[in-house]
C-alpha positions in Angstrom: 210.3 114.9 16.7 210.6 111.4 15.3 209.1 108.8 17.4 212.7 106.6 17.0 214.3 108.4 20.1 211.2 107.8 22.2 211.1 104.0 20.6 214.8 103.6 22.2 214.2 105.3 25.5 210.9 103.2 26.0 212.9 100.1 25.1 216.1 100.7 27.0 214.7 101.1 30.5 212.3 98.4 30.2 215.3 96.3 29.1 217.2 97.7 32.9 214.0 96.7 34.3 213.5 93.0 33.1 217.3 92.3 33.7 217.1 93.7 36.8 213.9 91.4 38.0 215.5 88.5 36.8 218.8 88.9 38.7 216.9 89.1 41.9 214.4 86.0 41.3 218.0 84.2 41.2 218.1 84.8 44.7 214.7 86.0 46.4 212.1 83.7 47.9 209.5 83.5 46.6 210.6 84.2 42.8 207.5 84.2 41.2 206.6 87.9 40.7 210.1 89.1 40.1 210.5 86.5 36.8 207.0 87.5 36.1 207.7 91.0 35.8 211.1 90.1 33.8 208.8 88.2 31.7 206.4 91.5 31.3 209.1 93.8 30.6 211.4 91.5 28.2 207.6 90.8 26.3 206.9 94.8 26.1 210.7 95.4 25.0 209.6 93.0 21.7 206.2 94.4 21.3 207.6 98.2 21.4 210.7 96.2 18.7 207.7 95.2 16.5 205.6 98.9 16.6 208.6 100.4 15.9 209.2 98.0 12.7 205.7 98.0 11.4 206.4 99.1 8.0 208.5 96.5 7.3 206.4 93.4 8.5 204.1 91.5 6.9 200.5 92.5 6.8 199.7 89.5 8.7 202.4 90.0 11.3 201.2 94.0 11.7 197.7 92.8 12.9 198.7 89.7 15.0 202.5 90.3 16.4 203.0 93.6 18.3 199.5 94.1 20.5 200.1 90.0 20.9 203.4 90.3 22.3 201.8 93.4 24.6 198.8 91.9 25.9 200.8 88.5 27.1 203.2 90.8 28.4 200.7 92.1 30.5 198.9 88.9 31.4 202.1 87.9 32.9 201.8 92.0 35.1 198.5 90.6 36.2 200.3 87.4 37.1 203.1 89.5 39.1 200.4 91.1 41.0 198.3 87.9 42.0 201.2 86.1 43.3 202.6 89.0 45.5 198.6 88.5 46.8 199.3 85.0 47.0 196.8 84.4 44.6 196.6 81.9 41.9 196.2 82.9 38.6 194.5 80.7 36.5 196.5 80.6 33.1 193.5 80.7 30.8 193.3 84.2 32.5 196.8 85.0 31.4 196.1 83.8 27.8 192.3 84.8 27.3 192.8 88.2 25.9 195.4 87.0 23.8 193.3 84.5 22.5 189.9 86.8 22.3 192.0 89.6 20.2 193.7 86.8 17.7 190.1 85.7 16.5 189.4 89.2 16.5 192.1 90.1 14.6 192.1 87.3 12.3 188.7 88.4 11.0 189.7 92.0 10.9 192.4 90.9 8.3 190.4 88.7 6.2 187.9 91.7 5.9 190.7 94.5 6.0 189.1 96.1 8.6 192.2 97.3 11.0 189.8 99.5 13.1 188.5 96.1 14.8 191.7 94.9 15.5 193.1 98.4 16.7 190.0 99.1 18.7 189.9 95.1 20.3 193.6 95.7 21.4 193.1 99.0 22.8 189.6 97.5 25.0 191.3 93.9 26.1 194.7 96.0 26.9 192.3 98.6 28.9 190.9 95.4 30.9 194.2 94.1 31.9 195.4 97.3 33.1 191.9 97.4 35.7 192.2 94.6 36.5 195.9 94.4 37.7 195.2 98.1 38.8 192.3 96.4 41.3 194.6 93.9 42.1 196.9 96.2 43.9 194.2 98.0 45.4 192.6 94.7 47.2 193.3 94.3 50.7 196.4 92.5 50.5 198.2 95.4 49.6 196.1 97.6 52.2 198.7 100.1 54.0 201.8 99.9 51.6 202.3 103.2 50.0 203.8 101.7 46.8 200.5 100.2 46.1 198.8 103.7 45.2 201.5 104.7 42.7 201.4 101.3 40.7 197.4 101.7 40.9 197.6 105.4 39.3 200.4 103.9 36.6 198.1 101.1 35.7 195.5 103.7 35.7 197.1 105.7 33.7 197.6 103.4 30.4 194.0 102.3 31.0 193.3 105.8 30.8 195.6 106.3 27.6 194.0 102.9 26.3 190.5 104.3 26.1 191.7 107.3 24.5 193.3 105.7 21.9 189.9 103.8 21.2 188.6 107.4 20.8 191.2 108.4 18.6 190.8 105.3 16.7 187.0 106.0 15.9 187.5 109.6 15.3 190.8 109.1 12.9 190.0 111.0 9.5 191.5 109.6 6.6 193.2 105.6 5.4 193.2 103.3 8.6 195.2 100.6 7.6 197.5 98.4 9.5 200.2 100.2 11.8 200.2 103.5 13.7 198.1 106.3 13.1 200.3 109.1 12.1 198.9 112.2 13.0 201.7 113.3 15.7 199.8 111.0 18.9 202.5 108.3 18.5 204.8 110.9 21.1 202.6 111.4 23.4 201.6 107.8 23.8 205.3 107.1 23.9 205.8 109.4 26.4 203.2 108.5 28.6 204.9 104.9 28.0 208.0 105.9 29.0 205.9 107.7 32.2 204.4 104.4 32.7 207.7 102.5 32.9 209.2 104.2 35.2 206.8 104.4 37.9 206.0 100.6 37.2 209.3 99.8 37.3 210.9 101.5 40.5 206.9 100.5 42.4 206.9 97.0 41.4 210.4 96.5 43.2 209.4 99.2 46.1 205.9 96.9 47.0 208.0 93.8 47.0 210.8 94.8 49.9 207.7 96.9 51.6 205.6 93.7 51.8 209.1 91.9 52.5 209.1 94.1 55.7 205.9 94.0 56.6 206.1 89.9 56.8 209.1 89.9 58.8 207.0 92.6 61.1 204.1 90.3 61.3 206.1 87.2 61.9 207.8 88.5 64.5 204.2 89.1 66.5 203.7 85.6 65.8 203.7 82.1 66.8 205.4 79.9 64.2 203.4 76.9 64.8 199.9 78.0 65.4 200.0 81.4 63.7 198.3 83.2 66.7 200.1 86.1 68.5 203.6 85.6 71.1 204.1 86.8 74.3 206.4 89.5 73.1 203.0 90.8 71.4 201.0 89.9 74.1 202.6 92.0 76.3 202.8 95.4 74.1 199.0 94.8 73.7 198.5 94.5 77.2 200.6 97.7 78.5 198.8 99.5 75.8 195.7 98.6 77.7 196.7 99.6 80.5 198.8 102.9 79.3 197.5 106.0 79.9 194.6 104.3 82.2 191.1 105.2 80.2 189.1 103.8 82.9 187.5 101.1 79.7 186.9 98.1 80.8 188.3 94.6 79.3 189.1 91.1 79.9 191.9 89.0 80.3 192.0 85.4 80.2 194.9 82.9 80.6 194.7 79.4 80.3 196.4 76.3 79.3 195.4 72.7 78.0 194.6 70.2 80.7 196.8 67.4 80.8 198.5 67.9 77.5 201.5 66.4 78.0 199.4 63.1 78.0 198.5 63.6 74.5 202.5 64.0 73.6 203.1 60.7 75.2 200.5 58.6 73.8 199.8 60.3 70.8 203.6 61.9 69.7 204.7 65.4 70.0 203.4 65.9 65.7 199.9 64.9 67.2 200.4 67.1 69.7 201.6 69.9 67.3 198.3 69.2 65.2 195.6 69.6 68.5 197.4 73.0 69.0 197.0 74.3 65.7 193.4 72.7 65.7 192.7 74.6 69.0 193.7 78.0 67.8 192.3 77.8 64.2 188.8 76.9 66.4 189.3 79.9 68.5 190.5 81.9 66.5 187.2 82.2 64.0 185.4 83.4 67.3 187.3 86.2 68.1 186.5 90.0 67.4 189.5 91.8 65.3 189.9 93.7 68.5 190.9 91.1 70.3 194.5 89.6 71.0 195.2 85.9 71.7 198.3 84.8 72.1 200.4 81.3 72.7 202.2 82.5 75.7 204.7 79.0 75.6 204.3 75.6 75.4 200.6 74.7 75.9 199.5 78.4 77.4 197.6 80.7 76.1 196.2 84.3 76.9 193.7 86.2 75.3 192.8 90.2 75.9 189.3 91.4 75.4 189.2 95.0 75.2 186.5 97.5 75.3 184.2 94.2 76.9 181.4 94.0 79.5 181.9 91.3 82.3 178.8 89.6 81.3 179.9 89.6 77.2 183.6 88.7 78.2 182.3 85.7 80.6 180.5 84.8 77.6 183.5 84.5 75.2 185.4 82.5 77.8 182.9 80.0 77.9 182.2 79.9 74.4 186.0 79.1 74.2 185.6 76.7 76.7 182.8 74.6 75.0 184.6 74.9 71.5 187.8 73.4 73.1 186.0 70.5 74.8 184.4 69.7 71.4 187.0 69.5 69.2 188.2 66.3 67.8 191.0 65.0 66.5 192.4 62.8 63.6 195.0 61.5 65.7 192.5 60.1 68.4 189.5 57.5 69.0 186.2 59.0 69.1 185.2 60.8 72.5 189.1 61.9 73.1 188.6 65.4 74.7 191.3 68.3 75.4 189.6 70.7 77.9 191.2 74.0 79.2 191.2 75.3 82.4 192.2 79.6 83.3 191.6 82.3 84.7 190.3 85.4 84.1 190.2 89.2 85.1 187.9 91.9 84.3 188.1 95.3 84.9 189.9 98.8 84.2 193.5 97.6 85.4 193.8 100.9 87.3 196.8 100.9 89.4 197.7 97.3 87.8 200.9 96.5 85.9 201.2 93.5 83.9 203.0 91.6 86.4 199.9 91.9 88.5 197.6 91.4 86.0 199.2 87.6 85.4 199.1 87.1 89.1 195.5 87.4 89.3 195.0 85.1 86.3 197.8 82.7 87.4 196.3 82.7 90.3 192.6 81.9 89.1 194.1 79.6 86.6 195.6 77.5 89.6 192.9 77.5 91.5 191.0 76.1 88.4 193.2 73.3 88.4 193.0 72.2 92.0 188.7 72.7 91.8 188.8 70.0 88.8 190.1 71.8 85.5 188.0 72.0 82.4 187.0 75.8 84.1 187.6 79.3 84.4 188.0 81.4 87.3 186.7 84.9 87.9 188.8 87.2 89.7 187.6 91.1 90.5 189.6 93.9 91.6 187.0 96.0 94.0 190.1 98.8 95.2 193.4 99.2 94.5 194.4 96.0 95.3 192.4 92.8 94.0 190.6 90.6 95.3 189.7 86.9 94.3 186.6 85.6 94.7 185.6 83.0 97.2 183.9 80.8 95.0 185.2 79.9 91.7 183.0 81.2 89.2 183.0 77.6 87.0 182.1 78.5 83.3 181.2 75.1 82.7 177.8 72.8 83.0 177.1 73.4 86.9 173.4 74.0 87.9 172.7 77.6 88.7 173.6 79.5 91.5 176.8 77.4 91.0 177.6 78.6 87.9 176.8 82.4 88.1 179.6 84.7 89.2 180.3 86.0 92.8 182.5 88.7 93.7 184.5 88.4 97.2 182.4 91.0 99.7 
């Protein structure tokens, strides 16, 4: 079998493919990957053109043009891949193999030594393909099924890039410029053609599966501060609480003292910026485990599961402290936002949500009323809870005032 037919095949669908990614970059948002992979495909289309027409080029053209066109080609796959990361990509390291294998290749003409140039294509094209391979496989792409197929297709021609160094070494008689023809050229045109296709129908599958996954995520999640909503919040907490394990956690609601003050003197975008700079703070203090959430306005919860009373009280007052440090752009120095809550800690057997943000509400009042800029500790000792007598103030009281009591 002539390689022509393979040649057009290879050609034709990566032709469907770059026309296809460059309709949708006309409409999706962002665009970047799909014009970069239209830009990959239309490249390979004129690299597989110029293989296919080596003996009718220039000897200068057969070393330089084809493996040229097919390493920028896939510069621009590693580019595709980076930006679906959201990473940048540096264009010297689009252009660098390109650059590396034309001052190889250059010498390999002027000494009429094609193995270097075949060989120096074969290892830069093998580099790309690992490295947009371990692209996919970083953790951005951690959980979507199309990753896996697109790393074993990029795999796959680093694979068939390495063996074609092999070949290359081992090839018996003339080496000059073009393809070896000893019968390889189908295979590596079908494995192409393999290549493609996966590549192809993956790249498009990762985009609308991170697509969904996005829209999942932003709708657990507060536009303005990026922490979790209440609708979250709440699946989290009945989770917690459904079936009852008898493991202990915490829950903690609070809100920002006085914060409407700081929208009238300050403006609401001030306002806006001390509660993204509040949740970025406590946010960076948080286990993975753990869920806090912007239940509206200037209210917050947070769920500490699988916590000790002693570790959880600790995590409230941490939070505490890191609040009342903060400062703000927006404000003279010693401006303070404090927080006041309260908190519950237990199993939540018998509890259902709604109880749950009684107790807290109910500590979280009670904070208020004792002189904010606290938390409140309230324990369930049956069935029904119980709050403590004395607030258990997380703040810089003198002991035994600041250690927590439980109602007898």
């Amino acid at each position: 079998m002539t390689p022509l037919p393979l040649f057009s095949a290879n050609m034709l669908l990566l032709s469907v493919f770059a026309i296809s990614f460059l309709a949708i970059s006309f409409s999706a948002r962002p665009n970047t990957h799909w014009r970069s992979w239209a830009a990959a495909n239309a490249l390979s289309v004129g690299a597989l053109a110029a293989f296919a027409s080596l003996p009718v080029l220039p000897v200068i053209a057969t070393y330089l043009l084809p493996n040229v066109l097919l390493l920028t080609g896939f510069g621009f796959h590693l580019h595709a891949a980076r930006s679906l990361k959201q990473a940048a990509t540096p264009f010297g390291l689009m252009i660098a193999p390109v650059g590396i294998y034309v001052i190889i290749a250059a010498l390999a003409y002027v000494f009429e030594v094609y193995a270097l140039a075949y060989i120096a294509s074969n290892l830069l094209f093998a580099a790309l393909c690992i490295s947009v391979a371990a692209t996919y496989g970083s953790a951005a792409f951690r959980g979507l099924v199309s990753s896996l197929a697109l790393i074993i297709a990029f795999g796959l021609l680093a694979l068939e890039a390495a063996l074609r160094i092999l070949h290359g070494v081992l090839a018996d008689g003339p080496f000059g410029p073009g393809m070896i023809e000893d019968g390889t050229v189908n295979i590596h045109l079908m494995i192409s053609l393999i290549f493609i296709a996966i590549s192809g129908a993956f790249s498009m599958a990762i985009s609308f599966e991170q697509l969904a996954r996005n829209n999942h995520e932003d709708a657990r999640r507060d536009p303005l501060t990026g922490t979790f909503n209440r609708r979250e919040f709440l699946r989290r907490l009945e989770a917690q609480l459904q079936p009852a394990t008898g493991t202990h956690f915490g829950l903690i609601q609070f809100d920002l003292d006085h914060f409407k003050q700081v929208n009238d003197r300050f403006g609401h975008v001030a306002g806006d910026e001390a509660l993204v700079k509040v949740c970025q703070a406590i946010r960076h203090h948080l286990r993975r485990s753990d869920c806090f959430a912007r239940l509206g306005g200037e209210e917050f919860g947070l769920l500490l599961p699988n916590v000790g009373q002693e570790d959880a009280v600790m995590i409230a007052e941490r939070i505490r402290k890191l609040v009342e440090t903060q400062s703000y752009d927006f404000a003279p120095d010693g401006f303070q936002i404090t927080i006041s809550g309260g908190m519950y800690h237990g199993t939540g057997e018998g509890l259902t949500p709604t109880d749950l943000f009684k107790i807290v509400d109910t500590g979280l009042y009670t904070s208020k009323n004792a002189g904010r800029n606290r938390i409140t500790m309230a324990v369930q000792e049956t069935e029904t809870p119980k709050f403590s007598e004395e607030l258990a103030q997380l703040d810089g009281l003198s002991p035994p005032e600041n250690e927590l009591r439980s109602a007898v």
